[in-house]
C-alpha positions in Angstrom: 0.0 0.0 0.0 1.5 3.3 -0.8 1.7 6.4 1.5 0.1 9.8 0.5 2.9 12.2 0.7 1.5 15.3 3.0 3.4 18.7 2.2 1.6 20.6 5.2 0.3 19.5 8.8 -2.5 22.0 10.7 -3.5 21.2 13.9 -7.2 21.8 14.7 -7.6 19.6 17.8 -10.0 21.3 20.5 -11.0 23.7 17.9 -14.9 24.1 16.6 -16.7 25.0 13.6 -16.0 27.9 12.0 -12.2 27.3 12.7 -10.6 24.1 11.1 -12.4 25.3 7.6 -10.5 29.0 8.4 -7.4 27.4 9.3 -7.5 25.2 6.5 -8.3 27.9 4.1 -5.7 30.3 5.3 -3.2 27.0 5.1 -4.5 26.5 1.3 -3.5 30.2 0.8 0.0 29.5 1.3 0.7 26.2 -0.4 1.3 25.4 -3.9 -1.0 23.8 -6.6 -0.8 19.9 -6.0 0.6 19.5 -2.3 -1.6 17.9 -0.3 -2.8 19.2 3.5 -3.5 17.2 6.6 -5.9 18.7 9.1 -5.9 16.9 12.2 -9.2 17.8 13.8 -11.4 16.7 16.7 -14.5 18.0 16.0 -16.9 15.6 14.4 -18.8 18.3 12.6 -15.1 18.9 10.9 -15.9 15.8 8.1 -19.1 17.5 6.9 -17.3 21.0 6.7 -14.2 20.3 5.4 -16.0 17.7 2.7 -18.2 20.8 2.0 -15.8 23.2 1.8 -13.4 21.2 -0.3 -16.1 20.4 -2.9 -17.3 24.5 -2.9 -13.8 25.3 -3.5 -12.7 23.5 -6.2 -9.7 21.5 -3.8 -10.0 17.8 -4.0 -11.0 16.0 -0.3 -8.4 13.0 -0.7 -10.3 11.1 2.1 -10.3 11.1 5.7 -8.9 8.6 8.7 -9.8 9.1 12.5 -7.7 7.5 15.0 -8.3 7.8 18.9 -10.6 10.4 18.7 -8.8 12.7 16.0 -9.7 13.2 12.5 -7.2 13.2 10.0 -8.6 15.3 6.7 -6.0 15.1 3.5 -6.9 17.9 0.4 -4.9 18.7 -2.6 -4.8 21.9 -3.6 -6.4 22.6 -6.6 -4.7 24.5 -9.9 -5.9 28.4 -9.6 -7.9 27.9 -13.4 -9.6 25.0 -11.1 -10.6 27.0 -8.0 -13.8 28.7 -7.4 -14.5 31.7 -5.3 -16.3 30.9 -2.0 -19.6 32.3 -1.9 -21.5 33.3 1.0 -25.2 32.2 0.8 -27.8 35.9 0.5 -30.6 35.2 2.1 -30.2 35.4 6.3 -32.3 35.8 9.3 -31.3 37.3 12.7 -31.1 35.8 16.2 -33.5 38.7 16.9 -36.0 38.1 13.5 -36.1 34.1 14.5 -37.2 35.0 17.9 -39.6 37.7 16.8 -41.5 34.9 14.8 -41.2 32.5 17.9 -42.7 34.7 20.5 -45.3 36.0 17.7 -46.6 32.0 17.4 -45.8 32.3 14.2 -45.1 28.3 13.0 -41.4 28.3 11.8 -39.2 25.5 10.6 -35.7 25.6 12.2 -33.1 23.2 11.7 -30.3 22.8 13.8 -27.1 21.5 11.6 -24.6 21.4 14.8 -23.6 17.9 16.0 -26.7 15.7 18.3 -24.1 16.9 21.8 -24.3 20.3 20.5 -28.1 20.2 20.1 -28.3 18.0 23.2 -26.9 21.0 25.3 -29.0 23.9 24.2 -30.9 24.8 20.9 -33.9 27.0 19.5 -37.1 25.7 21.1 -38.3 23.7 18.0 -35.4 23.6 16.2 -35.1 19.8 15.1 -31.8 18.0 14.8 -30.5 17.5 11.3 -26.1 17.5 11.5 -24.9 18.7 8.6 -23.1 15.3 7.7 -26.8 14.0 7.7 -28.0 16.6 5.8 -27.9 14.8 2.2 -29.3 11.5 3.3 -32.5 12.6 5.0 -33.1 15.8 2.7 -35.7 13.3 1.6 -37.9 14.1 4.9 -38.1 18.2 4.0 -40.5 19.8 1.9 -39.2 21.8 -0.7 -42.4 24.0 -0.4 -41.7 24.9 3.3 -39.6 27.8 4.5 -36.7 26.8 6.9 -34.5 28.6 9.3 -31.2 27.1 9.2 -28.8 27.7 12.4 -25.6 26.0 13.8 -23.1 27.4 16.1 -21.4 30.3 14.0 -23.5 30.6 10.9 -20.7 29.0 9.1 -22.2 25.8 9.0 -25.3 27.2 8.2 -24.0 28.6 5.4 -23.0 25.6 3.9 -26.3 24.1 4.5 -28.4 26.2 2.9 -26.5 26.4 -0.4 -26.8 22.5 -0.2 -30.7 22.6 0.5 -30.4 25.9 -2.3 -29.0 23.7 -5.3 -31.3 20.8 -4.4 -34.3 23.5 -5.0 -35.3 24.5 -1.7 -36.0 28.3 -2.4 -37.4 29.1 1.2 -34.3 28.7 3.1 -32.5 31.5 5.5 -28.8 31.1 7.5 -29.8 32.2 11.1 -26.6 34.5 11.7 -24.9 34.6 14.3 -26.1 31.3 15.5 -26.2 29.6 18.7 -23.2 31.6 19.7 -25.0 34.6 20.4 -29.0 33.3 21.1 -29.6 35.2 24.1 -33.0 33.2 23.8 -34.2 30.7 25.7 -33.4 27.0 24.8 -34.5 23.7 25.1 -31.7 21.2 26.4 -31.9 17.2 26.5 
């Protein structure tokens, strides 16, 4: 069996969403066309986003293998004529606009794309649990017709979600920015 030769090693160990997909990009910055990055990473939410990111980018995901706990994410860097500009999905919603529609009674859909501990430990009252790794397979069980609120931690994940639920022709989807990070709201916890 041959060995894929790394050029680059980032550590992301302890580190949450949004920051081993801004390590890695800032890492990608500074490496040539062709060399190959290893992300060591122990958050689980890490092989959704750095999959995701990869495939918005243009850089090519070489695979993944987790041992003890810590995931090991290898991407070539893609030629410049093959890279694509990261996008930032339009349409939000506010902490303060989601709330505004809970307190109103107004029936919203949120989904919450952090991982189930994240969710277990506080979340939007309603939001269900849908992690973003999970996101393809069960995007069978959402109506296309429906609006959703879309949330994580940061927003960044968020993001990524809705442009996945976007190209898959769900037009009634809004990032909640900033996220769980700032909902000053109250929560439901497991």
């Amino acid at each position: 069996m041959s060995t894929l030769q790394v050029n680059r090693v980032i550590e992301c160990e302890g580190l949450a969403c949004p920051l081993p997909v801004v390590r890695t990009k800032k890492a990608m910055d500074e490496m040539n066309a062709g060399e190959v990055l290893e992300i060591r990473a122990t958050d689980k939410g890490s092989v959704a986003d750095l999959k995701s990111w990869s495939s918005r980018t243009g850089h090519q995901y070489l695979g993944l293998k987790e041992e003890n706990g810590v995931f090991h994410h290898f991407i070539r860097k893609a030629e410049s004529a093959d890279t694509k500009a990261e996008k930032k999905y339009p349409h939000i919603a506010t902490n303060e606009e989601v709330q505004t529609k809970l307190v109103s009674g107004e029936t919203i859909h949120i989904i919450d794309v952090r991982e189930p501990a994240e969710y277990a430990f506080g979340r939007i009252p309603g939001a269900i649990s849908i992690p973003l790794g999970q996101l393809e397979e069960k995007i069978t069980e959402l109506d296309p017709s429906q609006a959703y609120y879309i949330v994580c931690r940061t927003g960044t994940r968020s993001d990524m979600a809705c442009q996945i639920l976007s190209d898959k022709g769900y037009h009634h989807v809004k990032n909640v920015t900033p996220g769980m990070t700032q909902w000053i709201y109250d929560q439901e916890q497991d």
